[in-house]
Legacy VTK file of the C-alpha trace (Angstrom):
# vtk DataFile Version 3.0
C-alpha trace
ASCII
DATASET POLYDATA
POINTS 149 float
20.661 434.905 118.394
19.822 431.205 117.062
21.588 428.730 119.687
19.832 425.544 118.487
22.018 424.408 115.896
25.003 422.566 117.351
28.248 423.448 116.205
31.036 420.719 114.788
33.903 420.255 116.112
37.103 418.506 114.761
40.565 417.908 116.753
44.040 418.524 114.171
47.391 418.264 115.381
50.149 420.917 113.488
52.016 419.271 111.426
54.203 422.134 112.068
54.331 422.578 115.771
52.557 419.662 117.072
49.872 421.349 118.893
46.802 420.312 118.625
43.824 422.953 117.831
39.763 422.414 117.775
38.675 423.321 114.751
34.784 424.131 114.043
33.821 422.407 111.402
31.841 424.687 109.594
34.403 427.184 109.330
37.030 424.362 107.706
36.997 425.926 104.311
38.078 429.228 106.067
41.613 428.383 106.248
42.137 427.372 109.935
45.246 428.252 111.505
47.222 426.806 114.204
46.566 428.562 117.456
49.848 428.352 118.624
52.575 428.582 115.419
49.739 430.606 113.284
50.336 428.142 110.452
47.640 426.921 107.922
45.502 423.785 109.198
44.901 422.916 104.924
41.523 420.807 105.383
41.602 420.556 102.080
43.503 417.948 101.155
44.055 414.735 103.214
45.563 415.011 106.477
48.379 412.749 107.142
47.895 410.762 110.067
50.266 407.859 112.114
50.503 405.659 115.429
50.465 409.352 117.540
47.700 411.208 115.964
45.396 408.322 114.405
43.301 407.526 117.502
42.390 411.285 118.916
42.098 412.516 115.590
39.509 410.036 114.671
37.609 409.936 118.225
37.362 413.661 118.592
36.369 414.401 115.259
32.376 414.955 115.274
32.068 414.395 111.556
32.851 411.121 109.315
36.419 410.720 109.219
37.576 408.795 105.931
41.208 406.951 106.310
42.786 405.924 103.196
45.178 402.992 104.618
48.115 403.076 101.787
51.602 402.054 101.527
53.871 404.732 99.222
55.376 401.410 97.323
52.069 400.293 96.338
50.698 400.838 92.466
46.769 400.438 93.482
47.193 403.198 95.757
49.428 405.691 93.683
46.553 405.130 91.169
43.921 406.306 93.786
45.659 409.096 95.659
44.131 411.920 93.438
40.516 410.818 94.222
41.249 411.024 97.612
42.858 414.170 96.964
39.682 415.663 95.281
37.188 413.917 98.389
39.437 415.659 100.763
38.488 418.956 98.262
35.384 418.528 98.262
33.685 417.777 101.676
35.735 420.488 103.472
33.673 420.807 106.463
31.358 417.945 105.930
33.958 414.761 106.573
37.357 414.872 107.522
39.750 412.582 104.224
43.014 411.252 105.708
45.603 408.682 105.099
48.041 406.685 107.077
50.657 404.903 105.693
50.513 401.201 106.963
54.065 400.839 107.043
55.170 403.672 108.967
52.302 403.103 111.354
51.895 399.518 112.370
49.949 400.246 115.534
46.988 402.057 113.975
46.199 399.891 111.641
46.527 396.612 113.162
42.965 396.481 114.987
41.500 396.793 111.849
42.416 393.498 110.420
44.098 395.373 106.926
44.568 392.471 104.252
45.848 394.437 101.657
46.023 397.532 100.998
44.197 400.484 99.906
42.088 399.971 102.258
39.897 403.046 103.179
37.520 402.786 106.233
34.647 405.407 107.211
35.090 406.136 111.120
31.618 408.167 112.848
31.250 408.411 116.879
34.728 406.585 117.307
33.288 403.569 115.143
34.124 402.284 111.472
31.051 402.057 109.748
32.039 401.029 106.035
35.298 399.320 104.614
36.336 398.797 101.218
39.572 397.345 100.152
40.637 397.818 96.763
41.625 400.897 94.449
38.104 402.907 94.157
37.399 405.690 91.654
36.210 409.047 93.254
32.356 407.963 93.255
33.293 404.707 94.991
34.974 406.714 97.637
31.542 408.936 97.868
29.289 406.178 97.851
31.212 404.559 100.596
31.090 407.861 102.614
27.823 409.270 101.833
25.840 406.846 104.501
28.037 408.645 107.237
27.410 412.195 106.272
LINES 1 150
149 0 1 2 3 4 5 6 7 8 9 10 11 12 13 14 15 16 17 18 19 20 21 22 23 24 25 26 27 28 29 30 31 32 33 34 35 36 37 38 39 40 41 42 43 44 45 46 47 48 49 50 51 52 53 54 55 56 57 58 59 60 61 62 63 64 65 66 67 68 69 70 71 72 73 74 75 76 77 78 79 80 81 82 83 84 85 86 87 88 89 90 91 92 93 94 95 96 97 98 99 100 101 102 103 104 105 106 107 108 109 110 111 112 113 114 115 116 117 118 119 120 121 122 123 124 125 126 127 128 129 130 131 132 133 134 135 136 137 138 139 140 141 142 143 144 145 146 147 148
């Protein structure tokens, strides 16, 4: 019985029922399910986030947690949505992709000083450690997560 590696953890609210589960990382690409309403946890694709769920989700999440900070109105970020799409796809299990929309959640993003938007920030042990603002192709978005991973 090997004991030594240390297991991943990740903490997802339902977008169903609201409950949140702890999900082991390693085991994202397995099709999580709630605990409590049985319903699929889908890891891969990006996990919508506001003012409620921004904070635990990203400071109980033992891998890289990558927040695309968008606005539905805005062109820029229409045009970059499918890259983030295909991260989330991707790095199941390896970094958790989210967004939160700026104007529905005021309160999350204000400590982070967004300018304009997309912005997409790289969050590891509670901390952003790269931020890019700006429409990025897919390998932008990699290069700015890679460091964390």
């Amino acid at each position: 019985m090997e004991t030594s590696v240390e297991t991943k953890k990740l903490t997802l609210r339902c977008q169903f029922c609201e409950t949140w589960n702890r999900i082991d990382a390693s085991r994202a690409g397995d099709q999580p399910k709630c605990g409590k309403c049985g319903k699929p946890m889908r890891l891969d694709r990006p996990v919508k986030l506001d003012d409620d769920t921004f904070q635990r989700t990203v400071s109980e999440s033992q891998i890289p947690v990558l927040v695309d900070f968008y606005a539905d109105w805005c062109g820029p970020c229409k045009m970059m949505a499918p890259y983030v799409d295909e991260l989330a796809a991707k790095y199941v299990g390896k970094a958790l992709v989210a967004k939160l929309n700026t104007d529905h959640s005021q309160r999350a993003a204000a400590p982070f000083n967004i300018r304009g938007i997309p912005t997409t920030i790289v969050f590891k042990d509670e901390k952003a450690q790269a931020q890019k603002a700006g429409a990025m192709p897919l390998a932008g978005l990699e290069e700015l997560l890679k460091p964390s991973l």
